[in-house]
Each structure stands twice: as structure tokens, then as C-alpha cells.
matplotlib code that plots the C-alpha trace (Angstrom):
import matplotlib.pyplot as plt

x = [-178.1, -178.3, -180.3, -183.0, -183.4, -187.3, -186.0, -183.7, -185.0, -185.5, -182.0, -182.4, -182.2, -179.9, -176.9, -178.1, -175.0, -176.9, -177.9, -174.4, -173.1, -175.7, -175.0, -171.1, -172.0, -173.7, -170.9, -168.2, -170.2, -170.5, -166.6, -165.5, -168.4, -166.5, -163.1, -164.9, -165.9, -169.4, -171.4, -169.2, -169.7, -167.9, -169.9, -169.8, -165.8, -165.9, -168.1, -165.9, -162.2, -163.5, -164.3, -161.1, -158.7, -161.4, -161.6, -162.2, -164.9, -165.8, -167.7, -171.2, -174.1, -173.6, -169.9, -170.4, -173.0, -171.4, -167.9, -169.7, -171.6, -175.2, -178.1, -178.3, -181.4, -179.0, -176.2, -178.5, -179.4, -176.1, -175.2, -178.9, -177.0, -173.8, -175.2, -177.1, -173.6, -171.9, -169.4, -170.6, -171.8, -174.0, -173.3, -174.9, -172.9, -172.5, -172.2, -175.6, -177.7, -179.3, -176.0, -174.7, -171.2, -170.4, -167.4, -166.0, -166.7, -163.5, -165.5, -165.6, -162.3, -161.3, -163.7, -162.2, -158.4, -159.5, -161.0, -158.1, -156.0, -158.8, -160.0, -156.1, -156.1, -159.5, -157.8, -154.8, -157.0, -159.1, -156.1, -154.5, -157.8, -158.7, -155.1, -153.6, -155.4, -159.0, -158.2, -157.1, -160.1, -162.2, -161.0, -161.0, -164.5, -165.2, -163.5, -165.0, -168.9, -167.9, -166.9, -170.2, -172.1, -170.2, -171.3, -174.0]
y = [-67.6, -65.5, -66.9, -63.6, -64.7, -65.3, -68.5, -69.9, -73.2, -73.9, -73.3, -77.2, -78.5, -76.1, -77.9, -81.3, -82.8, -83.2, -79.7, -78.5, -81.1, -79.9, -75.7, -76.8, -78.8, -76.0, -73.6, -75.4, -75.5, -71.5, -71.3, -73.5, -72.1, -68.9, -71.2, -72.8, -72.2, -72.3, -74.9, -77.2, -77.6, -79.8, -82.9, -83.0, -81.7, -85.0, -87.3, -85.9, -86.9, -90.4, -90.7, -89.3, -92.4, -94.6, -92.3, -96.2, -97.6, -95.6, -96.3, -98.0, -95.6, -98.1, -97.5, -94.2, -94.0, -96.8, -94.0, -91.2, -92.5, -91.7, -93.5, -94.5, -91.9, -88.8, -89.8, -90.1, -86.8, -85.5, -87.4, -86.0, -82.2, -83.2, -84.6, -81.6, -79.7, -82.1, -83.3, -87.2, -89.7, -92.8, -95.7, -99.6, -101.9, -104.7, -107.6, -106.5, -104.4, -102.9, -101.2, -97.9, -97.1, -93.7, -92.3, -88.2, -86.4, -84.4, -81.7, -83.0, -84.0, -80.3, -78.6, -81.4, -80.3, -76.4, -76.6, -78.8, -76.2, -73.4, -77.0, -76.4, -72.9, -73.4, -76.1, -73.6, -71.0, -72.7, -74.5, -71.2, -70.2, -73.6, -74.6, -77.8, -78.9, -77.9, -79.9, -83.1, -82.8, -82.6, -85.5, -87.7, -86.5, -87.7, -91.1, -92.3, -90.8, -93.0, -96.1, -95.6, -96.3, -99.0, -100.9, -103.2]
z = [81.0, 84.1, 87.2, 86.4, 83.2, 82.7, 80.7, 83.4, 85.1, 88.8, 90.5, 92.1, 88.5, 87.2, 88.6, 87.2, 84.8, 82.2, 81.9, 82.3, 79.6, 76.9, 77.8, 77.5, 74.3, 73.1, 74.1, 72.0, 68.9, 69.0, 70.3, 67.2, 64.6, 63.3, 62.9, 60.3, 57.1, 55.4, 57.3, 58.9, 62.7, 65.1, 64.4, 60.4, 60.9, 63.0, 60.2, 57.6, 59.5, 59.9, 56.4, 55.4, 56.2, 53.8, 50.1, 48.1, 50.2, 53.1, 56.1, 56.3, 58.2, 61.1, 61.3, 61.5, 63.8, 66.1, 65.8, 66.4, 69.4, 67.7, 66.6, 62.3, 62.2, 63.0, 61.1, 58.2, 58.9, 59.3, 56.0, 54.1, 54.5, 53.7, 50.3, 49.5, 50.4, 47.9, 50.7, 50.5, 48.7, 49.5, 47.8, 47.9, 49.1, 46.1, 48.6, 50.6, 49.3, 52.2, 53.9, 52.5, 52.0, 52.5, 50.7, 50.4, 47.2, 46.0, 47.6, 51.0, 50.6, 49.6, 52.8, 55.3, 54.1, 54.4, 57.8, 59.6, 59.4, 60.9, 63.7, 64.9, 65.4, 67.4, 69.3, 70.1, 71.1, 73.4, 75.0, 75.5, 77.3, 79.6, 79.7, 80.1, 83.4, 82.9, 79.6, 81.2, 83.6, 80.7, 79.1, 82.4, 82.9, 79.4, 79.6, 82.6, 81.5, 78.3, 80.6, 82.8, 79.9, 78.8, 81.0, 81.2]

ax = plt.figure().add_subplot(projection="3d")
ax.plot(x, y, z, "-o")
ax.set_aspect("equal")
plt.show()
């Protein structure tokens, strides 16, 4: 957004990390988007991986939510869309009836398999673009934001 923009914010909060993190959040969603196809995004791409290594019994919401760093409430969202889209499915669990397993359809199975293959490329393409130290600096910047709030 340029600095004229009638919706930019006040230039002394524009530099604020949290503001940055969100835009480059936002920018690597629409950078992966057209890699993909139909309505997988980084996030369900993400939900669907983690499921993969479990086709028996899945993962419970919590495990998911605890893997994917979010609260239950938008995983269950996450997982409401991916229902509709056939991708999942929610199970009881037998021994406790109030957690829900959550297990791939042959579906989500299929889209996870056909959109690996277009995830890589996207990887390629933005490592060929950011290259292999803006990359590591990237992923240091991650790691330690990830150890700040680690701790109590």
C-alpha cells in the first residue's frame, strides 16, 4: 500500500512488527494462491500435511490446533470448509466421547497429493526470488518470535 494511499495508517505505526508480519502473511498467501488448485491455501495445505502421516486415526481438533499454533475455534473452522469440500472427516473418539478425531477422506488424500507437487514449485520459485539468505533470516526471525512466546 503506498504511503498516499487514503487507506494507509499513520507512518509512526506503519513500521510496528506486527503490521509488517500480518502484510507479509498476507503476501504469501496471494504469492502461493495461484500454485494451488481449487481452494486450498497455505493453512488448509498445512492442516491437510499434518493429517496425512495419520490416514487410521487422525488427529484430535486439539492436536491440530496445538500444531498449527491456533486456537480449537479456528481450526474448527478451518475443518467446517474442509468438510463441506469433502477433504475431512470428524469422527468421535470411542474412548471419550467429547474429542473428535479427524481423519482424510480419499479426497483430501487425492487434493493433498495433487498440490505437493504445485507447494514445491511455489517453494522453488520464491527461493529463486528471496534467495538463500533472506530465507534463513526468515526462519531465524521465526524461531526466536516462536521461542519469545514460549516463554512464560
Amino acid at each position: 500500500m503506498s504511503p498516499n494511499s487514503p487507506a494507509s495508517i499513520d507512518p509512526s505505526l506503519a513500521g510496528l512488527p506486527c503490521f509488517n508480519l500480518y502484510l507479509g502473511w498476507r503476501r504469501i498467501q496471494a504469492f502461493y494462491k495461484p500454485h494451488f488448485e481449487g481452494p486450498v491455501n497455505p493453512p488448509r495445505m498445512y492442516l491437510l500435511e499434518l493429517l496425512r502421516p495419520h490416514p487410521k486415526d487422525g488427529l484430535t481438533v486439539g492436536e491440530l490446533a496445538t500444531a498449527m499454533d491456533l486456537d480449537a475455534g479456528t481450526v474448527s473452522g478451518m475443518l467446517s470448509r474442509m468438510q463441506a469440500e469433502g477433504w475431512i472427516e470428524r469422527r468421535r473418539c470411542p474412548e471419550e466421547r467429547r474429542r473428535v478425531q479427524v481423519v482424510l477422506t480419499p479426497t483430501g488424500t487425492e487434493v493433498c497429493t495433487r498440490n505437493e507437487a504445485h507447494l514445491r514449485r511455489a517453494d522453488e520459485a520464491l527461493h529463486a526470488r528471496l534467495g538463500p539468505a533472506d530465507l534463513a533470516a526468515l526462519q531465524r526471525i521465526n524461531d526466536q518470535l516462536g521461542e519469545l512466546l514460549a516463554k512464560p
